[in-house]
N, C-alpha and C positions, 0 to 999 in steps of 0.2 A: 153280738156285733152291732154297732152304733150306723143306723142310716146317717146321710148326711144332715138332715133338719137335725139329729139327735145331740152330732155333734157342735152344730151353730148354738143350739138351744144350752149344752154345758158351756159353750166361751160367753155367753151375753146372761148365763145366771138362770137361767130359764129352769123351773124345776118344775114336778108333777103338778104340783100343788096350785101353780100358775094356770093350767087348766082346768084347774077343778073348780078352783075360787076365784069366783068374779072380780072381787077387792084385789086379791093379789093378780094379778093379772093389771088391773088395772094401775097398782100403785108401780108395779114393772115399766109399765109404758111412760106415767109420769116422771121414774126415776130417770128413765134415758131420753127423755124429752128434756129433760133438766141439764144431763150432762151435754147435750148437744145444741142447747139452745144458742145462738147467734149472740146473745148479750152478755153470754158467759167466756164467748168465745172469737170477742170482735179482736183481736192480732192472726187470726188464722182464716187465712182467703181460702183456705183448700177445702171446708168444708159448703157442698149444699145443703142446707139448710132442710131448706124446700123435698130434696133426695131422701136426706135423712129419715124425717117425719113422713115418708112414707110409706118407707119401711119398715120404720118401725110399729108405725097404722098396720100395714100387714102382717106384721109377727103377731102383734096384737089380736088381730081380726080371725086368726088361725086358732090360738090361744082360747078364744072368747066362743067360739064355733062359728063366726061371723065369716068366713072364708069361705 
């Protein structure tokens, strides 16, 4: 049975390997810094920005054993 982090970690693509490997982990955090970034996504006021990127600095930081 899937804790919850288990299952955020399959919707956002998150796999073992993300933890294991520093690169992949890191290129994860780039890819959705990329989908979320503000200049990709200037007709859409609903997103912060600022929110965003911190969470995903978090996911990251877990990932990384930086948590």
């Amino acid at each position: 049975m899937n804790n919850q982090k288990g299952i955020f970690d399959e919707e956002l693509g998150i796999k073992k390997k993300h933890y294991i490997d520093a690169v992949a982990a890191k290129e994860w955090k780039k890819e959705y810094q990329a989908i979320f970034h503000p200049d990709k996504n200037t007709n859409d006021k609903t997103i912060d920005y600022d929110e965003v990127m911190q969470k995903i600095n978090k996911i990251y930081n877990r990932m990384s054993g930086k948590a």
